[in-house]
Wavefront OBJ file of the C-alpha trace (Angstrom):
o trace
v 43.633 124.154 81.644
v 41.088 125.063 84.359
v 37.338 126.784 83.302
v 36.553 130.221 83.943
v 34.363 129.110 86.529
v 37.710 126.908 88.146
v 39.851 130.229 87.699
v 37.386 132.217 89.320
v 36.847 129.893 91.705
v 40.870 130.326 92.823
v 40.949 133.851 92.277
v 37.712 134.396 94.914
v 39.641 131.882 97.888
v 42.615 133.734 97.616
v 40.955 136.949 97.925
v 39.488 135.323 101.261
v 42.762 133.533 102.512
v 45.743 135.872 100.976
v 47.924 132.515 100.405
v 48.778 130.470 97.750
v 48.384 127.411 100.152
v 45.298 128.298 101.975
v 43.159 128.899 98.670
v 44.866 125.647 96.951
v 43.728 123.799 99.849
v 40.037 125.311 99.709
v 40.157 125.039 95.520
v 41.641 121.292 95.556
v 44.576 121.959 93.336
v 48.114 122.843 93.825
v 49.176 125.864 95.649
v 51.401 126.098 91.723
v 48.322 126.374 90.399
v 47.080 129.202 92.313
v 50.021 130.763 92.007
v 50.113 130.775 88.009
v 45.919 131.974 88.005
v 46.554 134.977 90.304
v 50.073 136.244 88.791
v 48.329 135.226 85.332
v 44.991 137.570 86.350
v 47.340 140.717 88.221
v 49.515 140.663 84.993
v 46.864 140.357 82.273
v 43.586 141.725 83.827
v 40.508 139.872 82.662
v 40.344 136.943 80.639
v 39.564 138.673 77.368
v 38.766 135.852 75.469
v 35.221 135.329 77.832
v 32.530 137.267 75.974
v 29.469 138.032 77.647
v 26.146 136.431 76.063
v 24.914 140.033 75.751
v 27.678 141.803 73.871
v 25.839 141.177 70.700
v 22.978 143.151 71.443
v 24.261 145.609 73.681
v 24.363 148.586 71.060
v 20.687 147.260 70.233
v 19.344 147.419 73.481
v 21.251 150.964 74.430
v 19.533 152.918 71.149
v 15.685 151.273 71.988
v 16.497 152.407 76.163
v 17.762 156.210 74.962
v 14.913 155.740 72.027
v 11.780 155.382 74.539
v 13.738 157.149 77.459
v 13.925 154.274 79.611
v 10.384 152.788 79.412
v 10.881 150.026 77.397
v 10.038 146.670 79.004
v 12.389 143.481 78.650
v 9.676 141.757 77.196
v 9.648 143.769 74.711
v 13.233 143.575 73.892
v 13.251 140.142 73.410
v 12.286 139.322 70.279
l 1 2 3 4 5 6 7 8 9 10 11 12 13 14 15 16 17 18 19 20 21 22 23 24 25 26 27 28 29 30 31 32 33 34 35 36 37 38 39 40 41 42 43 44 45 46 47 48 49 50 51 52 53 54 55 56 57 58 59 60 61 62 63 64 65 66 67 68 69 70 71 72 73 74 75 76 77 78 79
């Protein structure tokens, strides 16, 4: 099973090339390969098992911006 980062990787070169050969060749894997990431993205959309780091805290972070209008520093978010 390839990373995110490998998936990514595949999905970006054959945005660039538009073939399954061309971005296999710039990747290093099998043009079978590419073929299964891209029809796997265009059918199911984003990986939704990748969470971002942030998701945690977003609903944190969103009621101190609204809270002090926008002047809250990151620094101060932190902690």
């Amino acid at each position: 099973m390839k990373s995110v980062r490998e998936r990514m990787d595949i999905q970006s070169a054959y945005r660039e090339v538009g073939t399954y050969r061309g971005a296999a060749e710039i990747c290093g894997v099998t043009h079978k390969t590419v073929k299964r990431v891209v029809e796997t993205m265009l059918n199911n959309g984003p990986d939704p098992a990748v969470a971002h780091n942030y998701d945690t805290v977003a609903d944190l972070v969103a009621e101190r911006v609204e809270r002090t209008k926008g002047r809250i520093s990151a620094k101060r978010l932190l902690p």
